[in-house]
N, CA, C and O atoms as CSV, one atom per row, in Angstrom:
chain,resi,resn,atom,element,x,y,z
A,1,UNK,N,N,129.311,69.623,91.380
A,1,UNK,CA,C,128.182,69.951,90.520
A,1,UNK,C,C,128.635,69.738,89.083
A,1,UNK,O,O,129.788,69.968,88.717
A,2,UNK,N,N,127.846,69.370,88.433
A,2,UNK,CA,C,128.069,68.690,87.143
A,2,UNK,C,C,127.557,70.128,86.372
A,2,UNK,O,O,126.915,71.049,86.877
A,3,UNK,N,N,128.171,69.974,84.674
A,3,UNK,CA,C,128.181,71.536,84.155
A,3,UNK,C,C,126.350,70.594,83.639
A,3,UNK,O,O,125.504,71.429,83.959
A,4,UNK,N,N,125.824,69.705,83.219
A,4,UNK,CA,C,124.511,70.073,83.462
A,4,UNK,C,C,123.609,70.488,84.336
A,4,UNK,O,O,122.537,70.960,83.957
A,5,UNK,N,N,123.886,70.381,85.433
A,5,UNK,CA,C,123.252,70.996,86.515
A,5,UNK,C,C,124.002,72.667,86.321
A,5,UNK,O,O,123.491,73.787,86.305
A,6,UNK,N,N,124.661,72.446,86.263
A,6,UNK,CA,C,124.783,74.121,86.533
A,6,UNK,C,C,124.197,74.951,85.677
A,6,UNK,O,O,123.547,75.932,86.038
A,7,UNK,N,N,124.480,74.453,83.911
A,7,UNK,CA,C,123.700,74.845,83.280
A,7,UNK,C,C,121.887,75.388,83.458
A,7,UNK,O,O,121.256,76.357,83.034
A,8,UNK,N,N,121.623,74.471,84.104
A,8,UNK,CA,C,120.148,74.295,84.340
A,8,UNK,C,C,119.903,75.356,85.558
A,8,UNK,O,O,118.882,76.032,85.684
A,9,UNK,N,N,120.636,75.367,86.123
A,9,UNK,CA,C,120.643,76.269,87.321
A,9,UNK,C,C,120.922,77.642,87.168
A,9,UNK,O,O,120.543,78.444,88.022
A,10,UNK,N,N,121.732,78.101,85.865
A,10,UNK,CA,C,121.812,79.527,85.412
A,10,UNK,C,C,120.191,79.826,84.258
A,10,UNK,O,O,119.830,80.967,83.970
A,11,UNK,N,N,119.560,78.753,83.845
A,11,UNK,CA,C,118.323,78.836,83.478
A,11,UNK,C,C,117.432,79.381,83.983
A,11,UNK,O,O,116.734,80.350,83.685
A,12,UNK,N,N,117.500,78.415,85.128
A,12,UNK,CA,C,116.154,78.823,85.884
A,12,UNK,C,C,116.397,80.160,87.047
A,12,UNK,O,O,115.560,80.750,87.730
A,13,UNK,N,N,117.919,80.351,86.945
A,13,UNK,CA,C,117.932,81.702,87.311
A,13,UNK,C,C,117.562,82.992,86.035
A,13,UNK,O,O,116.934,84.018,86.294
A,14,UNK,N,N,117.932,82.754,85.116
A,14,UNK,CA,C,117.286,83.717,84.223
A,14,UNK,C,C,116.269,83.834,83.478
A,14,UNK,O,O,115.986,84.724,82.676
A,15,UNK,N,N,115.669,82.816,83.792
A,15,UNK,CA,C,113.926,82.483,84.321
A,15,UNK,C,C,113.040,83.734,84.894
A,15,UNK,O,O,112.136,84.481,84.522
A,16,UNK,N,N,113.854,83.494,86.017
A,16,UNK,CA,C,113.261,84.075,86.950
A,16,UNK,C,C,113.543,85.580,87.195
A,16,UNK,O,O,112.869,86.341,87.888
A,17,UNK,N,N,114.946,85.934,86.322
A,17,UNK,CA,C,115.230,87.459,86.172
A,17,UNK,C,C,114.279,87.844,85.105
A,17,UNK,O,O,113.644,88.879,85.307
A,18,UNK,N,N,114.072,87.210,84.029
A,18,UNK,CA,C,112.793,87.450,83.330
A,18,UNK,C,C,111.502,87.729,83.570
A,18,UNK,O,O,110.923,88.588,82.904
A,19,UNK,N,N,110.873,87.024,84.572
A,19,UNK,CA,C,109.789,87.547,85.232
A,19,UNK,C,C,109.762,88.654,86.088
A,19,UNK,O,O,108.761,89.360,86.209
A,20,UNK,N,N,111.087,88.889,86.846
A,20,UNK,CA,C,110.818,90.196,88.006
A,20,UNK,C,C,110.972,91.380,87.000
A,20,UNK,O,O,110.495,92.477,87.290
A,21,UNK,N,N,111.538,91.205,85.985
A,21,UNK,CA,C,111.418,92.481,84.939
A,21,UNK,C,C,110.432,92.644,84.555
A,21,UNK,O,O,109.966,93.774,84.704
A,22,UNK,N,N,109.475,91.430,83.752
A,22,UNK,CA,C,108.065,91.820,83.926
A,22,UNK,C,C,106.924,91.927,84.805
A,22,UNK,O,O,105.713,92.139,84.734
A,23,UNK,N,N,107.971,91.651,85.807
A,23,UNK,CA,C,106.662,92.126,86.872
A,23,UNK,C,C,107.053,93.901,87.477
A,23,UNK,O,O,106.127,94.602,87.884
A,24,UNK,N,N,107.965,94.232,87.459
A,24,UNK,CA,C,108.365,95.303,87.349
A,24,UNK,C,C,108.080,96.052,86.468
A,24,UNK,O,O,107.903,97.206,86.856
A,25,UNK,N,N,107.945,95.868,85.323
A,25,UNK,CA,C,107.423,96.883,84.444
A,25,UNK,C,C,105.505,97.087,83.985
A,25,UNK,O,O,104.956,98.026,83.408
A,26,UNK,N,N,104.959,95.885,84.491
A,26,UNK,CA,C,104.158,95.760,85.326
A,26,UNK,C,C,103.428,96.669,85.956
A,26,UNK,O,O,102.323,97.107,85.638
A,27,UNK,N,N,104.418,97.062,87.303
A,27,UNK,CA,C,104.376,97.685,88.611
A,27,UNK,C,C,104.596,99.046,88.290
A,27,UNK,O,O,104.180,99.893,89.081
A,28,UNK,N,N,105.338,99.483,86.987
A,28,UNK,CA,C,105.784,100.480,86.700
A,28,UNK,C,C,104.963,101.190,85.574
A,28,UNK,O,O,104.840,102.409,85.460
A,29,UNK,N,N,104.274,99.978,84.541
A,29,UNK,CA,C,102.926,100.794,84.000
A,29,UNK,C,C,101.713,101.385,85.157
A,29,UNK,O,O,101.134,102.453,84.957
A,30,UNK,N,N,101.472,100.624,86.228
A,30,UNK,CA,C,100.503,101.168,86.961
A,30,UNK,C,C,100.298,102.437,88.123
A,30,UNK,O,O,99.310,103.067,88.501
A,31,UNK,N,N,101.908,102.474,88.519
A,31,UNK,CA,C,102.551,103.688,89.186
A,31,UNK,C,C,102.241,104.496,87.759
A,31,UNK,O,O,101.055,104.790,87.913
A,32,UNK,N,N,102.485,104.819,86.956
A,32,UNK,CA,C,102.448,105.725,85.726
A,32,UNK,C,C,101.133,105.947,85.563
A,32,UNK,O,O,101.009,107.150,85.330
A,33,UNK,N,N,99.774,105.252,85.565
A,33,UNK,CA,C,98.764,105.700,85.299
A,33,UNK,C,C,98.099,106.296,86.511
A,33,UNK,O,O,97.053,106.945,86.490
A,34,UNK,N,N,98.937,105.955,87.740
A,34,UNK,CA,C,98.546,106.535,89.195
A,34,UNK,C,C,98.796,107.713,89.031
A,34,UNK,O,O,97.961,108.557,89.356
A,35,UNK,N,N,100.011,108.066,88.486
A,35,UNK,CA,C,100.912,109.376,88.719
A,35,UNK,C,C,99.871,110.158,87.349
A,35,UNK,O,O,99.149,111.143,87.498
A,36,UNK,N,N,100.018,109.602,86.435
A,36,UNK,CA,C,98.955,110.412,85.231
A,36,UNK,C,C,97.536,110.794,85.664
A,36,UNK,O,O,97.038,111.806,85.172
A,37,UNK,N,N,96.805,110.017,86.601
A,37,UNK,CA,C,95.182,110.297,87.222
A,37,UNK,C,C,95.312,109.667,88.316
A,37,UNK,O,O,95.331,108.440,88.415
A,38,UNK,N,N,95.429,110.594,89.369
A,38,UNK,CA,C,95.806,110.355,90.485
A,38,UNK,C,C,93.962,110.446,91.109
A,38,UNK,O,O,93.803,109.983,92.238
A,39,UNK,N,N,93.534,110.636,90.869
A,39,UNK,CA,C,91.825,110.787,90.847
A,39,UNK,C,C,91.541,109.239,92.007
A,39,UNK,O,O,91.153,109.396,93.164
A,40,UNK,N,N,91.726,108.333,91.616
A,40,UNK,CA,C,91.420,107.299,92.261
A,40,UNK,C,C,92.079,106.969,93.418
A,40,UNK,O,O,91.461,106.158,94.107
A,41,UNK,N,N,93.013,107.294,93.802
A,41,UNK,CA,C,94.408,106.821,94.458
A,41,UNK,C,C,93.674,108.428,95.609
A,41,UNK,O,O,93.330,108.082,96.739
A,42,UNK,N,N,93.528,109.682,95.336
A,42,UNK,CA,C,92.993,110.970,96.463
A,42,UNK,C,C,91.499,110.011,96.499
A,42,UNK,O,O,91.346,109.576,97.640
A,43,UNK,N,N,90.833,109.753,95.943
A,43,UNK,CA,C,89.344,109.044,96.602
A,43,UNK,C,C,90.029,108.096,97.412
A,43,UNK,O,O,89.272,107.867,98.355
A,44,UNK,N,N,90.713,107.656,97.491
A,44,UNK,CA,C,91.041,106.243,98.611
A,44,UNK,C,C,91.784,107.034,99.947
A,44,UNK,O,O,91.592,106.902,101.156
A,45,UNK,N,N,92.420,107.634,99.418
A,45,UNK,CA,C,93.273,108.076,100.689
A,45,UNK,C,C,92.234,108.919,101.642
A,45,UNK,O,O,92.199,108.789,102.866
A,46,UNK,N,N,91.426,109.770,100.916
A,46,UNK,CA,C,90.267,111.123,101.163
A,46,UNK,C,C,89.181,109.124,102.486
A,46,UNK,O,O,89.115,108.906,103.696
A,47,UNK,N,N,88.885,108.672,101.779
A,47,UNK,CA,C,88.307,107.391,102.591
A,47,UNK,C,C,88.948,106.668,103.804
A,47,UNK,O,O,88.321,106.496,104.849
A,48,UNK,N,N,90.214,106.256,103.622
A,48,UNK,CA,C,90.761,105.556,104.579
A,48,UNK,C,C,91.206,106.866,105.818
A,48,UNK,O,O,91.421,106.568,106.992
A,49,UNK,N,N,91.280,108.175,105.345
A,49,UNK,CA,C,91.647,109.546,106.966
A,49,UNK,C,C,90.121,109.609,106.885
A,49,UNK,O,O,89.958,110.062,108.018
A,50,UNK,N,N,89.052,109.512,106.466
A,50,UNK,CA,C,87.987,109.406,106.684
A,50,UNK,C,C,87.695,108.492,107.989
A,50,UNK,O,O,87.509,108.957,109.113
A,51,UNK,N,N,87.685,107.082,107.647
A,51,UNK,CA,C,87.525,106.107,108.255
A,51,UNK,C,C,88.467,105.905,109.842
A,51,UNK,O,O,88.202,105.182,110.802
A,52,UNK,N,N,89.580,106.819,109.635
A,52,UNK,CA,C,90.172,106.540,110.297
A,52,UNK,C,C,90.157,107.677,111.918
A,52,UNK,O,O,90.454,107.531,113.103
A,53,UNK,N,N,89.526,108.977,110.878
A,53,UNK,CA,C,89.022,109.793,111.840
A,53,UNK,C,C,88.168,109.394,112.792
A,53,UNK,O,O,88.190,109.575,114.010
A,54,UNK,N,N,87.159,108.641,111.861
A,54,UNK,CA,C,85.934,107.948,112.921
A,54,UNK,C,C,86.066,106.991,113.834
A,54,UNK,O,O,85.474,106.758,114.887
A,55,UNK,N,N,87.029,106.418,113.200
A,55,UNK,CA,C,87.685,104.931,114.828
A,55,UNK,C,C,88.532,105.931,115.566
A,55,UNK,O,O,89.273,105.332,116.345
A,56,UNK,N,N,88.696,107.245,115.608
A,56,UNK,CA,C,89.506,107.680,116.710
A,56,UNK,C,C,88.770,108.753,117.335
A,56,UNK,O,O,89.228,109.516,118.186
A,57,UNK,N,N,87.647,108.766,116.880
A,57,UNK,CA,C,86.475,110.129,117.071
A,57,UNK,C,C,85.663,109.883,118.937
A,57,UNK,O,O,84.787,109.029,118.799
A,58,UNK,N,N,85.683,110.039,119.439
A,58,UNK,CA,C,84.763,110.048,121.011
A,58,UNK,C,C,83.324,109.449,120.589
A,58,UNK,O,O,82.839,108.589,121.323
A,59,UNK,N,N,82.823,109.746,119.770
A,59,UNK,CA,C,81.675,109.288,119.146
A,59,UNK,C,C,81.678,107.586,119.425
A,59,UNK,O,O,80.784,106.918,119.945
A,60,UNK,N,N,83.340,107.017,118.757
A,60,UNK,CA,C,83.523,105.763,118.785
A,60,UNK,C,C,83.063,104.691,119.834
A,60,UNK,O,O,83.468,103.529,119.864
A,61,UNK,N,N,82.185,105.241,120.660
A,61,UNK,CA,C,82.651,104.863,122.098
A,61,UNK,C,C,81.841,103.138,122.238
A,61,UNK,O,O,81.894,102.416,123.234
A,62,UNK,N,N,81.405,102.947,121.424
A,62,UNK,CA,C,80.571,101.646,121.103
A,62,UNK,C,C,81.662,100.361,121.409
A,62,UNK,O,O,81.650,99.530,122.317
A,63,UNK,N,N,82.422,100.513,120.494
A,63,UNK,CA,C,83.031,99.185,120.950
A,63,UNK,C,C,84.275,99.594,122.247
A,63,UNK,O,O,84.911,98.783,122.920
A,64,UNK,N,N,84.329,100.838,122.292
A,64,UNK,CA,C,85.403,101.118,123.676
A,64,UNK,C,C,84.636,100.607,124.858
A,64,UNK,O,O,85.122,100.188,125.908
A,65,UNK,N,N,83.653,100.679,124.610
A,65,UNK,CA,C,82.437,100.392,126.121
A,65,UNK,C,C,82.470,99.046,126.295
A,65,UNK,O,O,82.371,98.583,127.431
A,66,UNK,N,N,82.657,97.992,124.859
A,66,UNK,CA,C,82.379,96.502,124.848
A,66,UNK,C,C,84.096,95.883,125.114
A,66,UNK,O,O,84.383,94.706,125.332
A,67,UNK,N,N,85.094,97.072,125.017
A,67,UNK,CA,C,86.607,95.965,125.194
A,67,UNK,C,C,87.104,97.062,125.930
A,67,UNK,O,O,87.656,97.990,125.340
A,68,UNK,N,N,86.907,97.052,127.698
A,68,UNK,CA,C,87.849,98.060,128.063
A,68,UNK,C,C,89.295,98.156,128.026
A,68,UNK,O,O,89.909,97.111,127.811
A,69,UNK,N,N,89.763,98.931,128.151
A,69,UNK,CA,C,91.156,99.126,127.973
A,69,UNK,C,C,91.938,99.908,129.382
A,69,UNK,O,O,91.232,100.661,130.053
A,70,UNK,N,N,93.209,99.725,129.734
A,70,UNK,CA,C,93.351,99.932,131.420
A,70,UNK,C,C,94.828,100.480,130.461
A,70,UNK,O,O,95.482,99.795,129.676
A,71,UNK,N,N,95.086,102.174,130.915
A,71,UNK,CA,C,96.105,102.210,130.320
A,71,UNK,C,C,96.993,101.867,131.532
A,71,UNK,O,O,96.485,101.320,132.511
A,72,UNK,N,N,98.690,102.261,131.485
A,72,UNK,CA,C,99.445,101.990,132.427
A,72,UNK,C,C,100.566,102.681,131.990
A,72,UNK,O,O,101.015,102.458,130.865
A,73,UNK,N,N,101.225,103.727,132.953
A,73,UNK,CA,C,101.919,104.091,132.450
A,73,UNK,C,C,103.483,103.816,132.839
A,73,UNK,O,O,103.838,103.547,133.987
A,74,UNK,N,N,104.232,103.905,131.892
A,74,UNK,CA,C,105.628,103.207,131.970
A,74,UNK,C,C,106.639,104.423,131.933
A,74,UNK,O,O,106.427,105.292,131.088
A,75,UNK,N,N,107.803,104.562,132.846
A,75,UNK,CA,C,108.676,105.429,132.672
A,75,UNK,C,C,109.895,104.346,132.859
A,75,UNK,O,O,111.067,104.715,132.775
């Protein structure tokens, strides 16, 4: 390897350490405004055990009726 190539090759490695820092800090302003108003982040979670109650609810039985399922048990 020739020292221009290598050169070029410690570039575009610190290129690219340049970006994961800003993408990290990034990632790290938006964790911070999560953690500051967490308001949006409990509406989602409060939705998805919502949603998730209901696909596991007996009620569900609509599409259980349309894809049966045969359990089997394994020891």
């Amino acid at each position: 390897m020739n020292e221009d190539a290598a050169r070029e090759t410690v570039e575009h490695l610190q290129n690219a350490a340049v970006e994961m820092i800003r993408a990290t800090r990034a990632f790290l302003d938006l964790l911070e405004e999560l953690v500051e108003d967490a308001g949006p982040l409990v509406g989602l979670a409060a939705q998805m055990a919502a949603k998730g109650r209901a696909a596991a609810s007996p009620q569900h039985s609509d599409e259980a009726s349309a894809t049966p399922v045969q359990h089997i048990r394994v020891s």
